[in-house]
C-alpha positions as CSV (number, residue, x, y, z in Angstrom):
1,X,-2.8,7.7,15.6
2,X,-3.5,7.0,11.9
3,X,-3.8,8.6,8.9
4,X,-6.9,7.1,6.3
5,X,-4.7,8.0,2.8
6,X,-6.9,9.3,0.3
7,X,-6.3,6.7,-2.2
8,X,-8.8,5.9,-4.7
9,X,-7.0,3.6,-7.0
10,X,-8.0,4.3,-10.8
11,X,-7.1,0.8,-11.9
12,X,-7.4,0.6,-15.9
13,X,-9.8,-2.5,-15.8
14,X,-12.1,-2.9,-18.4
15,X,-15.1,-4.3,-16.5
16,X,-18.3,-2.3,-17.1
17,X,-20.4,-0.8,-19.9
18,X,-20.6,3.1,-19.0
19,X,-21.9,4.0,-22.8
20,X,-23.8,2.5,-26.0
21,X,-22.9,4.6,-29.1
22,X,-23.6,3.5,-32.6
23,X,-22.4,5.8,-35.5
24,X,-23.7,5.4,-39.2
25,X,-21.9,5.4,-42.1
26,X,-25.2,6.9,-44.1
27,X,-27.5,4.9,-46.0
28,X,-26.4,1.3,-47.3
29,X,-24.0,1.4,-44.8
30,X,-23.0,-0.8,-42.1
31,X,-23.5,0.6,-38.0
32,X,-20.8,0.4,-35.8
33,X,-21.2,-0.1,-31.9
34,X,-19.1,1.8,-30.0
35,X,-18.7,0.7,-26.4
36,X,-16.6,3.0,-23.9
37,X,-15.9,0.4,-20.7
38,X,-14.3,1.6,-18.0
39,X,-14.1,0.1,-14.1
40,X,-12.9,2.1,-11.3
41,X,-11.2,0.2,-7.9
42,X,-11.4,2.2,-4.9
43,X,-9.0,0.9,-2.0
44,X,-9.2,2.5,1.2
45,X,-5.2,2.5,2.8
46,X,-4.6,3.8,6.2
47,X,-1.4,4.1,7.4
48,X,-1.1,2.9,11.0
49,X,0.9,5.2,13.5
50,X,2.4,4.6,17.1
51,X,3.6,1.3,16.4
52,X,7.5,0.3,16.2
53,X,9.5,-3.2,15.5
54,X,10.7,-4.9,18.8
55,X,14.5,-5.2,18.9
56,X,14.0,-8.9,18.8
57,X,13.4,-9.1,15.5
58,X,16.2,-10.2,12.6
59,X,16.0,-8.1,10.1
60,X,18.2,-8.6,6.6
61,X,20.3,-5.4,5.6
62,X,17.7,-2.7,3.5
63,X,14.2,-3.1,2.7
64,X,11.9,-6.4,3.8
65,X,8.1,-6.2,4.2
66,X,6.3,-8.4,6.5
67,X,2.9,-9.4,6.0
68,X,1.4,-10.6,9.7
69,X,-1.7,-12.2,9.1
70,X,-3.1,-12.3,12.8
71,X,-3.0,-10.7,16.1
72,X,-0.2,-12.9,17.7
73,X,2.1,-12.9,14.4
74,X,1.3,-9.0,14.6
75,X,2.5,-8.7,18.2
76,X,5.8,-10.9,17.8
77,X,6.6,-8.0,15.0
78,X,5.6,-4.5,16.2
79,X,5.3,-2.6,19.4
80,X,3.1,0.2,20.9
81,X,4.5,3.4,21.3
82,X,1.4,4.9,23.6
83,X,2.0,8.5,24.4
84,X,-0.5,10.5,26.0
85,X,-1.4,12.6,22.7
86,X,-1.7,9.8,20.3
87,X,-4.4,7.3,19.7
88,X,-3.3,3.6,18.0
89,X,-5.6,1.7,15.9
90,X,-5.6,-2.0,16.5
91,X,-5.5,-3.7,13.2
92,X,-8.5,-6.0,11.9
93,X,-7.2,-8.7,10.2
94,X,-10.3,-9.7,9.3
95,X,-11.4,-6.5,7.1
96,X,-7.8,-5.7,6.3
97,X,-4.4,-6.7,4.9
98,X,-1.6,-5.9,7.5
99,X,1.8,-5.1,5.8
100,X,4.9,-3.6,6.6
101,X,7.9,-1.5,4.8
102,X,10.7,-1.8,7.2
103,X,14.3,-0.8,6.9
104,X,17.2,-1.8,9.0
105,X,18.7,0.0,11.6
106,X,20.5,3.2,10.4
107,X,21.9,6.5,11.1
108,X,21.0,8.0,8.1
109,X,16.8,7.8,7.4
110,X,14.0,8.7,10.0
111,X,10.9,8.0,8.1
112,X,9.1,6.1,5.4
113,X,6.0,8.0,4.1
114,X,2.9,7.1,1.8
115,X,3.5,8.7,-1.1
116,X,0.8,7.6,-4.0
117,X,-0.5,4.3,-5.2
118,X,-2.1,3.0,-8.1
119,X,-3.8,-0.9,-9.1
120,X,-3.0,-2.3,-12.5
121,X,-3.5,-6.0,-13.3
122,X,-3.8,-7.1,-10.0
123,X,-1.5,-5.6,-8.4
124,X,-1.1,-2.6,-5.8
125,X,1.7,-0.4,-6.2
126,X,2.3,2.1,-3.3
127,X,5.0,4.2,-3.7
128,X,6.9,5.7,-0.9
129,X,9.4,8.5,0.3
130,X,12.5,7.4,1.8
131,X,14.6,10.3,2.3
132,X,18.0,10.0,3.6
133,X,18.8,12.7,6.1
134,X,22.2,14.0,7.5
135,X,24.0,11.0,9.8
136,X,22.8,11.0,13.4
137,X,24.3,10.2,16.4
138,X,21.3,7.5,17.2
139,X,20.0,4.5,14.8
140,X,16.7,4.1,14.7
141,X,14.8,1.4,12.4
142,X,12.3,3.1,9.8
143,X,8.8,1.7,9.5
144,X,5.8,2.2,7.5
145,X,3.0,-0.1,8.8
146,X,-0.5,-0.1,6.7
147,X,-3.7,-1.4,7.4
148,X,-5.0,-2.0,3.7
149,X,-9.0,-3.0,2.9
150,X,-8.9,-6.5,1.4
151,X,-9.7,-6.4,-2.4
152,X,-10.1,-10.4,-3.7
153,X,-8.6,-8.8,-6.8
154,X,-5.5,-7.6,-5.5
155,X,-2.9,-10.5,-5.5
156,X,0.5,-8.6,-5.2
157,X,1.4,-5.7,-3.1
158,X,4.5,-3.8,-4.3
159,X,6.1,-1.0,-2.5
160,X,8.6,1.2,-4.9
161,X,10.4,4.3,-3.8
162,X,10.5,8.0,-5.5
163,X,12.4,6.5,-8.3
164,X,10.4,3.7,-8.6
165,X,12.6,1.1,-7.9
166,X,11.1,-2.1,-5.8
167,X,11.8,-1.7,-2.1
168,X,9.6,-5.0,-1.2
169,X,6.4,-7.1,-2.7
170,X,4.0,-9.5,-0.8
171,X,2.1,-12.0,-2.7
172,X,-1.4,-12.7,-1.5
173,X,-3.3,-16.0,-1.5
């Protein structure tokens, strides 16, 4: 199953001409042009459920992000976890940037959730929730996979936590 994440990224880019005021100081005096520009980026981000990281992976203590850029890459990564009440999207690299939060194994976290994200000079900041919960008896590795529309003016990716420190960046081509 995935969730589309209403994000419509008001990125401060000042692209387009939305208004042509002039104001007059009176006679014998010079106009001025007033111009308000404004651009709006909307990015369509889904996170992608049902999918988990094989055990054969190597994963450095913490945070990494991985970044699989086709099918195969994709597959030596992540996992289907098929039940009978969910449905898994299959990601199109094609239409969409693949990338993943991932944490190491631990006792202590279950999830990583979507919480916001915002564009600003090229770069996508998604913030996340990473709640550490009571130690369990079980480890379990915490992943939050997205399936992101490609934007050609998006060149970094940056995932930040609830206090906005830097969990993991990609750098796009």
């Amino acid at each position: 199953m995935y969730k589309v994440i209403p994000a419509i990224l008001l990125g401060a880019t000042l692209a387009s001409c939305t208004g042509n005021n002039v104001a007059s100081n009176g006679p014998g005096h010079d106009s001025v042009a007033v111009h308000n520009e404004v651009s709006i980026t909307a990015t369509v981000i889904e996170q992608l459920d049902g999918y988990f990281v094989n055990n054969t992976v190597q994963l450095p203590e913490g945070y990494t992000t991985q970044h699989p850029t086709n099918q195969q890459e994709f597959d030596k990564l992540f996992g289907m976890a098929q039940t009978m009440n969910n449905k898994i999207s299959t990601p199109d690299f094609e239409k969409n940037i693949i990338i993943a939060v991932i944490h190491s194994a631990t006792d202590k976290m279950e999830t990583i959730t979507f919480l916001s994200s915002a564009v600003e000079n090229g770069t996508l900041t998604i913030r996340l929730a990473t709640p550490e919960t009571a130690k369990k008896s079980f480890s379990i590795t915490p992943l939050a996979l997205f399936s992101i529309a490609k934007d050609p003016t998006i060149k970094q990716i940056v995932f930040e936590n609830e206090q906005k420190q830097q969990l993991g960046s990609v750098a796009l081509p």
